[in-house]
N, C-alpha and C positions, 0 to 999 in steps of 0.2 A: 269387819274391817272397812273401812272407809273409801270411797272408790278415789280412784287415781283422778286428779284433773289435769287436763292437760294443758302446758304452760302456751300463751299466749308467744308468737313473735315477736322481737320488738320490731316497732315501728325504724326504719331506716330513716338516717337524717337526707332532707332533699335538696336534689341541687338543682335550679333550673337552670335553663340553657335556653335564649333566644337568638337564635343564630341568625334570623329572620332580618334579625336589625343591623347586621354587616352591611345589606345589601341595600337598604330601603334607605332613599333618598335624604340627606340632612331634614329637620326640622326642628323647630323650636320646642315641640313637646317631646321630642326623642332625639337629643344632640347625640353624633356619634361619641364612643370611647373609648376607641382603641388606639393599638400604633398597629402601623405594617411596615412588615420586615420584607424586602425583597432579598433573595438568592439568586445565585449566580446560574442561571437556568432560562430559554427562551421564554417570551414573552408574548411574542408578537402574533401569539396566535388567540389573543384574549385579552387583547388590547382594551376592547370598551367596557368588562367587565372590571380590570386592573384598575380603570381610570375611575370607575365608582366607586372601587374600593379606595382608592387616593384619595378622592374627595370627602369623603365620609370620615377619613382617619384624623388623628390630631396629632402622628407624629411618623417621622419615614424616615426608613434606618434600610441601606445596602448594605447587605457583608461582599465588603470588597470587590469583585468581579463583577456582582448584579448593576453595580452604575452602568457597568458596556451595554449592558441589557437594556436601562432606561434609556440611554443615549442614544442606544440604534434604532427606538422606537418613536423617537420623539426628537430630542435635542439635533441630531443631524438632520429632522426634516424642518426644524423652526418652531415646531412645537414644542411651546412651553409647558405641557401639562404637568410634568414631573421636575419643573425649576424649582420646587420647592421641598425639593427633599432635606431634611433637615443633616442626617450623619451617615459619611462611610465609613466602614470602619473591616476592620481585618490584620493581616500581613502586606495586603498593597501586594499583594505579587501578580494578582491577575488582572486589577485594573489596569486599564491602557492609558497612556498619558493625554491622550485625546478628551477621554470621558473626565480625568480627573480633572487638567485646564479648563473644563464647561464648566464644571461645578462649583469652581475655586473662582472662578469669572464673575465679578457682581456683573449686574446686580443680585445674584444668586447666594446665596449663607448659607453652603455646605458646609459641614464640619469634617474635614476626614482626620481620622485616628487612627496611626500608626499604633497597631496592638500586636507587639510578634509574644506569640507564645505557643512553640511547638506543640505541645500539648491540648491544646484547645481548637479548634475548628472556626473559619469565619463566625460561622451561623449562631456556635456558642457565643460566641464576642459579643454579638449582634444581644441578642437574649440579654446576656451580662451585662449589658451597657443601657438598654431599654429600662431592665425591670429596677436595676439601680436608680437611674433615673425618679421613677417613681415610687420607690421604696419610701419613701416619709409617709404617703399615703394610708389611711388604716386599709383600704384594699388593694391589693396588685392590680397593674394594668392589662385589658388580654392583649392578647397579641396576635394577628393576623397575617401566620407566612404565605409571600407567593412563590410559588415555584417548585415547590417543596418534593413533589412527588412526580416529577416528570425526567425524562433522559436514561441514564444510565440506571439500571438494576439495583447496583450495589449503591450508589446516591441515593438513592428512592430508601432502600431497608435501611440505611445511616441516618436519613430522617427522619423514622419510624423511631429508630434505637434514638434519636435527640428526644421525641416529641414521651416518650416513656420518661428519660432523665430529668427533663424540665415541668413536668407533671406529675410529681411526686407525694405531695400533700393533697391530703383524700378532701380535704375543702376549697381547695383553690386559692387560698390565699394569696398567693404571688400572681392573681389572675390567670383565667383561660387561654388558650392557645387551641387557635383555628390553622387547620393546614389547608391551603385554596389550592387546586393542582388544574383549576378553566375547567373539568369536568364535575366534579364534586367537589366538598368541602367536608374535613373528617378531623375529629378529636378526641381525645383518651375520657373515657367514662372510667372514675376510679372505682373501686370496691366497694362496697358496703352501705352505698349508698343508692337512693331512690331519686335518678336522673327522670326530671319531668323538660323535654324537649319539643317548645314551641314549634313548629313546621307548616304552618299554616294561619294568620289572621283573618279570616273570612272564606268563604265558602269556597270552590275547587275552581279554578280558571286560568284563563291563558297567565293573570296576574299571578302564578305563583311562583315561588323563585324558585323551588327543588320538584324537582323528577318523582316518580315514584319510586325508585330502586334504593333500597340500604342493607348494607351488610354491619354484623356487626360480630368481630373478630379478637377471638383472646389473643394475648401478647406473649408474656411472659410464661405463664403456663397455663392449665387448662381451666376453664371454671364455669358455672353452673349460671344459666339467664334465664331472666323474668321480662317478658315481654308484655305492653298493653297497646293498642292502636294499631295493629299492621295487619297485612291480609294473614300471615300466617304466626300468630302471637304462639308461645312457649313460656313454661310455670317449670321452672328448676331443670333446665334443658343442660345438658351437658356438651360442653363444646372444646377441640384442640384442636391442635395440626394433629395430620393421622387420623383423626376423627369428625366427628359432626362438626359442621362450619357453614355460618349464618349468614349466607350471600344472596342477593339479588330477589331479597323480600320487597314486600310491596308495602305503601304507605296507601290507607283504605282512601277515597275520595272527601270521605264528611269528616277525616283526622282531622285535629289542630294541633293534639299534643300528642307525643309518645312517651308511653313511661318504661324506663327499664331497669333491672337493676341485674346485679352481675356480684357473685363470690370472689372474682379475683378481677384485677383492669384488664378492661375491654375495650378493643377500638370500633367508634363509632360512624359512618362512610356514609352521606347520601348525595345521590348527583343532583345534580343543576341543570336547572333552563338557563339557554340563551336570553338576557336582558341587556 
C-alpha cells in the first residue's frame, strides 16, 4: 500500500500594512494617502500628533460634533492649522453654530452636509461619503479615524462594532482603516490571510514611532493565531473572550516586520511614542 503524503498548506494570500507611513513626515518619494476622519471626541490632549496626521493626509472629513473639537483646539486661539478641513457632514445636531460660522467663513471651503438618516451614525456618514468619494479609483482610500476609541465605554465597543462593519472584504479593497486613539493605533487583521506588518524602518531608537506593547484580539468569535516577530510568537494559538487573550506582547528590538495570520478577524493594537 502506498504511504500517505501528507498534503501541503496553502500559502495564505498577503497583505502588508505599513502603518509607519501615517506618521512619517510628507515627502516626495512617499506622498501621503489617506483621508482623516475626526469624531466627535477630545482632542486636545494630542494635539501635535493630530496636526501630523493633518498634514500628512489628502483629505479631512468631521462627523458633525468633531468640528467643536477642531475649533476649541485651534480656530478659537487663531490657529489656522485645521482651516482646511475639507467636509462636515452628519445630522448637524451637535455642531455649535459657532464652529460651523468658522468653517462656512472664507477664506475657508468647508463643505458641510446635512445627512439626516436615523439609521446611520455620524461616523458611518463620514466613511459613506469619503470612500464614495473615491470609489472610481481601482483601490479604496484608507482611512485614518481620530478619536475613535476614547470617552465613554459604550462609544469606544460602537467603534469596535463600526471598524468590524466597514472591514469587511478579506482584501481591503474599499481601503484600510486605522483607528488613532493618541495612545495607539489599531486595525482589523481579516481571516485567512498572511498580514506582514511594517513597524520598524531601521534599527530600534528614540526615532521609532510605536512602543513595544501589542495585543492582538479576536472579535466576532474565537480563532486560532500565528505569530512571527514578537518576544512571545504563537503557531495555531487559540484565542476568545473567556479564554486565552493576546495583550501586552512585546515587539523584539531587531523587529521590522510582524507577521500574523489568524482563522477568524482579529484586532490588531500597538502603542505609540510621543513624536
Amino acid at each position: 500500500m502506498a504511504a500517505c503524503i501528507p498534503q501541503q498548506k496553502k500559502a495564505s494570500p498577503i497583505i502588508e500594512w505599513n502603518p509607519t507611513d501615517i506618521f512619517r513626515p510628507p515627502s516626495s518619494n512617499a506622498p501621503p494617502d489617506y483621508a482623516l476622519l475626526i469624531l466627535n471626541q477630545p482632542i486636545h490632549n494630542h494635539v501635535g500628533m493630530i496636526k501630523r496626521l493633518w498634514n500628512n493626509a489628502i483629505f479631512h472629513i468631521a462627523a458633525d460634533g468633531a468640528a467643536n473639537c477642531l475649533h476649541d483646539v485651534a480656530g478659537i486661539h487663531s490657529d489656522p492649522s485645521f482651516d482646511d478641513l475639507d467636509v462636515i457632514i452628519g445630522d448637524l445636531d451637535s455642531i455649535s453654530q459657532v464652529a460651523r460660522t468658522y468653517y462656512e467663513t472664507p477664506p475657508r471651503r468647508t463643505n458641510v452636509i446635512h445627512y439626516r438618516d436615523d439609521y446611520s451614525t455620524d461616523f458611518a456618514k463620514a466613511v459613506e461619503h469619503t470612500r464614495a468619494k473615491y470609489r472610481p479609483s481601482p483601490k479604496g482610500k484608507d482611512i485614518v479615524v481620530v478619536g475613535s476609541l476614547g470617552g465613554r465605554v459604550d462609544h469606544g465597543i460602537s467603534q469596535l462594532h463600526h471598524l468590524y462593519l466597514f472591514q469587511r472584504d478579506p482584501d481591503y479593497n474599499e481601503g484600510k482603516m486605522y483607528f488613532f486613539s493618541g495612545e495607539s493605533l489599531t486595525f482589523m487583521l481579516k481571516a485567512g490571510r498572511k498580514h506582514v506588518i511594517r513597524v520598524r524602518d531601521g534599527p530600534a531608537g528614540e526615532k521609532d514611532v510605536f512602543a513595544k506593547w501589542i495585543g492582538i484580539l479576536p472579535m466576532k468569535e474565537p480563532s486560532y493565531i500565528t505569530t512571527k516577530g514578537l518576544e512571545w510568537d504563537v503557531t495555531d494559538w487559540p484565542t476568545e473572550f473567556g479564554g486565552q487573550m493576546s495583550t501586552s506582547n512585546h515587539i523584539l528590538p531587531e523587529t521590522q516586520v510582524i507577521e500574523v495570520e489568524a482563522t477568524k478577524d482579529v484586532l490588531f493594537t500597538m502603542s505609540l511614542r510621543e513624536i
